[in-house]
C-alpha positions as a Markdown table, in Angstrom:
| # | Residue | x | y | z |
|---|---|---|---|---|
| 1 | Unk | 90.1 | 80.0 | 116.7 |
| 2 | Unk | 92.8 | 80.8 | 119.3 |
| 3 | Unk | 92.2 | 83.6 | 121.5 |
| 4 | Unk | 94.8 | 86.2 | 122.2 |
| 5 | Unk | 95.9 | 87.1 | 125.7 |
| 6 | Unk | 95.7 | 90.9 | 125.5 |
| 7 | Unk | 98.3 | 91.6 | 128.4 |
| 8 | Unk | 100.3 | 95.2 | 128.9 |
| 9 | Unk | 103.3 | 93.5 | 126.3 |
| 10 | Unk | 100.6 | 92.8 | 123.9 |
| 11 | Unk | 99.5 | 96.1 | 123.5 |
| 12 | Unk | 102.7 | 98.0 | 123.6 |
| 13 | Unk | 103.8 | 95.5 | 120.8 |
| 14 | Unk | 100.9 | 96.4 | 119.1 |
| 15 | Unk | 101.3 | 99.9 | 119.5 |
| 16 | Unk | 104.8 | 99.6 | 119.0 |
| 17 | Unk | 104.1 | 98.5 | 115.3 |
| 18 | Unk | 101.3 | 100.7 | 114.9 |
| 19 | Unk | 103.8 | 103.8 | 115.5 |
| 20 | Unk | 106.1 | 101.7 | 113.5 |
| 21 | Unk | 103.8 | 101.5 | 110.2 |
| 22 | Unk | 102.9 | 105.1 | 110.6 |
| 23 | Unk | 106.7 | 106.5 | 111.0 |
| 24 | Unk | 107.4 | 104.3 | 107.6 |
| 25 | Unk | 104.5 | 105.4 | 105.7 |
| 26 | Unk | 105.1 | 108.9 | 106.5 |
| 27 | Unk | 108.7 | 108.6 | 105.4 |
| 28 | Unk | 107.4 | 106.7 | 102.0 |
| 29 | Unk | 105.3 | 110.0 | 101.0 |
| 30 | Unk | 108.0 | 112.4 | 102.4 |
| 31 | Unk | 110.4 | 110.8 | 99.9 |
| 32 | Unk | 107.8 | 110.5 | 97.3 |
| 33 | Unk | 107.2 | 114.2 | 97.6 |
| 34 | Unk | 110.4 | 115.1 | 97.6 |
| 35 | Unk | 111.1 | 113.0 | 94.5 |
| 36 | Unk | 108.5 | 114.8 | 93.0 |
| 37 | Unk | 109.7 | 118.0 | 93.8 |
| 38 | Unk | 113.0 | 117.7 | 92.2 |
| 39 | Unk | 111.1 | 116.1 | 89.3 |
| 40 | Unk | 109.5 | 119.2 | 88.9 |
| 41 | Unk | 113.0 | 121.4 | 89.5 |
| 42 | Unk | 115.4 | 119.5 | 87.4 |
| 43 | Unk | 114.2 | 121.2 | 84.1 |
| 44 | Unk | 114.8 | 124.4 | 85.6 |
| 45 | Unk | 118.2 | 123.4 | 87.8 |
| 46 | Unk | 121.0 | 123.7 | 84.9 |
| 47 | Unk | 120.2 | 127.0 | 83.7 |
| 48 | Unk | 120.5 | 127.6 | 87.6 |
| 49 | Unk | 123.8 | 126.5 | 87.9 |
| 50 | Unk | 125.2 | 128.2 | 85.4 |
């Protein structure tokens, strides 16, 4: 097994995707809850915009 040099680039790369995963998966649920959301409005929408 090779062993990793953990040197000051390492880790900021590594927390560099870290914070990278994290931003992305909070966008994912934002989206999905906002999807949801108008899911849930569209029924009552047309009558709206009438």
């Amino acid at each position: 097994m090779k062993t990793m040099e953990i040197t000051p680039m390492a880790v900021a790369e590594y927390n560099g995707a870290v914070a990278k995963e994290k931003v992305l998966k909070a966008v994912k649920n934002a989206l999905k809850s906002t999807f949801k959301f108008l899911l849930f409005i569209s029924p009552v929408y047309p009558q709206v915009s009438k």
